[in-house]
C-alpha positions, 0 to 999 in steps of 0.5 A: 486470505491476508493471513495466508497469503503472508505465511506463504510469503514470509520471508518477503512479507518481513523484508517488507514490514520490517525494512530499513526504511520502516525502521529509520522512520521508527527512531528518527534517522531518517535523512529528510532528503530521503523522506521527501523523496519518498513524499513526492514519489508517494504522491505519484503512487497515490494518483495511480493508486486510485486508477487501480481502485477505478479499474476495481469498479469496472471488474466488481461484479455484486453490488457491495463491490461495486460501492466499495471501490467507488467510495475509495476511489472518492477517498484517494481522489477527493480526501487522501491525494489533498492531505498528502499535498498538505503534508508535503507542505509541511515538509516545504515542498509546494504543489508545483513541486511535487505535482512535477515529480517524475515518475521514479523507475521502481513507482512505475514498476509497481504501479504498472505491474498492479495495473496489468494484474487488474486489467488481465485477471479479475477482481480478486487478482487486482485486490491480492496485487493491492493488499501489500500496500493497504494492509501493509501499511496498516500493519507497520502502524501497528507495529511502530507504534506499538514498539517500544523501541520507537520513538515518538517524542522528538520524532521527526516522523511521529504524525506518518506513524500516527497516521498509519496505526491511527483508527480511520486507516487501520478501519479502512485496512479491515475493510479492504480485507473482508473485501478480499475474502468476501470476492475470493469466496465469490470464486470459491477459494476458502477454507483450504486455499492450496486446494484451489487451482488458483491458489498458486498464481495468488501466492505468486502475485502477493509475493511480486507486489510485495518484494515490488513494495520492498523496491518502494522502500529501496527507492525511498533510500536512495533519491538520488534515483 
């Protein structure tokens, strides 16, 4: 369904993946200023994150969903949230700090907007609202670090690249894409997904999730905002 979701949402999916952003990160020219501010406003988007995957618990109906979204939820809270502090650590930036962030305008729209996905659909609507930001991510790793033109050595960057293209989140990326075709089976939609009912109403959701991320990528460039 990944897959599908992205050919109906080309034009976006690439305005995503491929932002100036992604590919200042990939060379180094990333001003520090604007990678610290995506880090704070990143950490913000983690705490938020692991609400939706809480909501994902509530809405899982078989069991294997159900210990699905309970161990990310462990994993957001208990292993990720943690890292993410010691990276910005790195970055010189402390707890307090970043813990005192205020919530940038394009973080709450799209945490908000996947939030309301998950509390007025069902399961599969809450997974196709969070696909752009799991499987997203996991394909930019592969990307970056499969291009030459990215530079690694001297990279201020290169550990965010490693991290993204790297085995434990690329298995986690998998994982979370057997989910969403596991559940949409679950609701009958396979195969031939524009013949189901609601395949347009999916389409519409990956589109506004992923230009959402687009925005994330937007506010990153400018922290000023």
């Amino acid at each position: 369904m990944f897959e599908a979701l992205k050919r109906a949402c080309a034009e976006e999916w690439e305005a995503y993946v491929g932002h100036a952003f992604v590919r200042q990160l990939a060379d180094g020219s990333l001003p520090e200023a604007c990678f610290r501010h995506y880090l704070a406003q990143d950490y913000v988007f983690l705490l938020n994150f692991a609400r939706a995957a809480a909501l994902a618990v509530v809405k899982s109906e078989q069991v294997q969903d159900l210990q699905e979204s309970a161990a990310l939820v462990d994993l957001l809270l208990n292993k990720e949230t943690p890292l993410h502090l010691d990276y910005c650590a790195r970055w010189g930036m402390s707890r307090e700090e970043v813990a005192a962030t205020p919530e940038a305008d394009a973080n709450r729209l799209y945490t908000r907007y996947v939030l309301d996905q998950g509390m007025s659909g069902d399961l599969l609507d809450l997974l196709v609202a969070l696909v752009p930001c799991t499987m997203g991510y996991a394909e930019i790793g592969r990307r970056l670090i499969g291009d030459p033109a990215t530079r690694l050595e001297g990279n201020p960057y290169r550990d965010w690249i490693e991290l993204y293209s790297g085995k434990e989140f690329q298995e986690g990326s998998a994982a979370h894409a057997a989910q969403l075709d596991r559940v949409a089976r679950q609701r009958g939609v396979e195969g031939d997904y524009s013949a189901s009912g609601r395949w347009p109403s999916l389409v519409e959701n990956f589109r506004t999730a992923t230009r959402l991320e687009i925005g994330f990528w937007e506010m990153g460039l400018s922290p000023g905002r």
